[in-house]
C-alpha positions as CSV (number, residue, x, y, z in Angstrom):
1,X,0.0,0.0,0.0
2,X,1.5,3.4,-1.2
3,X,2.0,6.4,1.3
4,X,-1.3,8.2,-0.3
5,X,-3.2,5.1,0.4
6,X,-2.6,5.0,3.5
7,X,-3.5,8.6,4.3
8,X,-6.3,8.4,2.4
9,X,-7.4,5.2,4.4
10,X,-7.0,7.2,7.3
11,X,-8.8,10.3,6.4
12,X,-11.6,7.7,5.9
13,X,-11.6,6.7,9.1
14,X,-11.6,9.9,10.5
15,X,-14.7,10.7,8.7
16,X,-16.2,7.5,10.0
17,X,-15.0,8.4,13.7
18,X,-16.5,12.1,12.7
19,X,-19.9,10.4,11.9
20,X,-19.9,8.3,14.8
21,X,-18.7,10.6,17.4
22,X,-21.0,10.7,20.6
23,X,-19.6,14.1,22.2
24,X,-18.1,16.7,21.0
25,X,-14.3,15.8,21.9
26,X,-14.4,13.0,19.8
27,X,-15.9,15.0,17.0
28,X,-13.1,17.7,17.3
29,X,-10.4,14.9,17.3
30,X,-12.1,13.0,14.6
31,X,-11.9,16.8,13.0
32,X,-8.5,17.9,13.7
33,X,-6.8,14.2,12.3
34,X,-9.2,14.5,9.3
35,X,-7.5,18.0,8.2
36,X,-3.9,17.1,9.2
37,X,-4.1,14.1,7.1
38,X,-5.8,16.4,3.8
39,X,-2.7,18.8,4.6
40,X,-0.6,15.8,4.3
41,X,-2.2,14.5,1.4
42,X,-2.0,18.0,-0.2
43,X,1.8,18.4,0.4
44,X,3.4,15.2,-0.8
45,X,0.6,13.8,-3.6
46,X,-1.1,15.0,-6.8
47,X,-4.4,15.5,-6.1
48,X,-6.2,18.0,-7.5
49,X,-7.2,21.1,-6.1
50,X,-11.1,20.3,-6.4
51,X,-10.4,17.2,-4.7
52,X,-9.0,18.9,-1.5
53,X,-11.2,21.8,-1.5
54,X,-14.2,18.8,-1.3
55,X,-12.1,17.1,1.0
56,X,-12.1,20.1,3.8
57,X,-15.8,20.4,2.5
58,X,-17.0,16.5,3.7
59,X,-15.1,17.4,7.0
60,X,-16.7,20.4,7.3
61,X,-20.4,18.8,6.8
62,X,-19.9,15.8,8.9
63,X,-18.5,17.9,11.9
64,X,-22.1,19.7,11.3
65,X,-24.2,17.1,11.3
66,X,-22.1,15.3,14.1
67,X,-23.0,18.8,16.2
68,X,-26.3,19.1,15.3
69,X,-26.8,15.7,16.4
70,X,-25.2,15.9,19.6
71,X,-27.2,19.0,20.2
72,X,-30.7,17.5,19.7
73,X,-29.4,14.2,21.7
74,X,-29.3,11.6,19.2
């Protein structure tokens, strides 16, 4: 498995962990991995820039809904 596998493997499950979270710790942790590992995936790989941009977006929605959840206590 290549290096960009890998990250992007782990991104995944950061998004999983994101969707899953149960308080909002978890969520920011889920968060914060999910955006190092696009920032890694950004530096060292060819992916294009509409694929990161999307990238931060998915973060950004699932860290929303994960909130909004939390909030109505789902």
């Amino acid at each position: 498995m290549t290096e960009k596998e890998k990250l992007l493997e782990a991104y995944r499950k950061e998004i999983h962990n994101l969707a899953t979270a149960k308080d909002h710790l978890t969520a920011e942790k889920a968060m914060c991995k999910a955006r190092i590992y696009i920032g890694e995936l950004k530096e060292n790989h060819k992916l294009s820039v509409n694929d990161i941009m999307d990238m931060y977006e998915t973060v950004d929605v699932f860290l929303w809904k994960a909130e909004r959840r939390m909030s109505e206590g789902i």
